[in-house]
N, C-alpha and C positions, 0 to 999 in steps of 0.2 A: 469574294467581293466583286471582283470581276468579272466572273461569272454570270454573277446576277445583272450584272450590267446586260450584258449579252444579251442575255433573256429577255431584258426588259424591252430591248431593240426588237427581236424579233417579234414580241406580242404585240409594240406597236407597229410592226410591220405590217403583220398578219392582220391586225384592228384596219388599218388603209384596206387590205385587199379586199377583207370583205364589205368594206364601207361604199368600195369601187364597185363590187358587184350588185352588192343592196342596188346603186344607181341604175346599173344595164336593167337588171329584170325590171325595177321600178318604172321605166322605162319603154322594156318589154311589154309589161302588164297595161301600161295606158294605151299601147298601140293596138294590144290584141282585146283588150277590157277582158281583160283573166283575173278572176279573184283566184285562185289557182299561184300563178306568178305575182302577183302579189303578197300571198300570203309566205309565200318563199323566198320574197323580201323583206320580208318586216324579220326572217327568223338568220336573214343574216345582218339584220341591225343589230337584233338581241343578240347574236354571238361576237359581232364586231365590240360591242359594248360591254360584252362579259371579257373578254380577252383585254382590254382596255381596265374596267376595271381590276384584275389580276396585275397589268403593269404597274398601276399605280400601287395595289399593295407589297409587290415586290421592293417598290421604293422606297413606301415607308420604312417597309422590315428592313430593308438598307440604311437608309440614315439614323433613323430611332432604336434600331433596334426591339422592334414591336415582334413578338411571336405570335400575336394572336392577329396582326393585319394579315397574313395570308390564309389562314383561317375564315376571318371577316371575308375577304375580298371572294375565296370558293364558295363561300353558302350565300352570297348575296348573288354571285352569277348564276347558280344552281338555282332559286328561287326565281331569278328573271327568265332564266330558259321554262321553267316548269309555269310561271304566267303565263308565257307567249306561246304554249301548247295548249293550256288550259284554254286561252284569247282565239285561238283556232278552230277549236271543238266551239266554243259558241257561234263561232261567225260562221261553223259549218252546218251547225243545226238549223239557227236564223235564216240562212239564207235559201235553206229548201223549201221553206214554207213562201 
């Protein structure tokens, strides 16, 4: 139980850092106008947001006793990572023509 406590700390720990660096490169990207560093932003929003979501289903399964929240919360972050590569490939195609 405590444990899980823990964990939950550090995923939303780790959700901040990458939320902090989403900002730098985002940042980054307007100064240099890099779709390059940009798009290397957006894929640490979508893992800041997958690690976030993970917290949250660790919490459920902690209070409720849900076995299938961290289940749910893995295949929904594995589906947003797999968008935001899918989201890349197009913006990499589009953008050469």
């Amino acid at each position: 139980m405590i444990e899980n406590y823990k964990n939950i700390k550090k995923l939303i720990l780790l959700s901040i850092c990458c939320l902090l660096f989403m900002f730098v490169e985002l940042m980054g990207s307007i100064l240099c106008n890099s779709l390059t560093i940009l798009l290397d932003a957006s894929n640490f929003l979508v893992n800041g947001i997958a690690f976030l979501i993970n917290a949250i289903s660790l919490y459920v399964y902690e209070k409720k006793q849900m076995e299938h929240s961290q289940h749910f919360g893995s295949i929904l972050s594995m589906f947003m990572i797999y968008m935001d590569y899918d989201h890349h490939i197009y913006i990499r195609i589009h953008s050469s023509n």
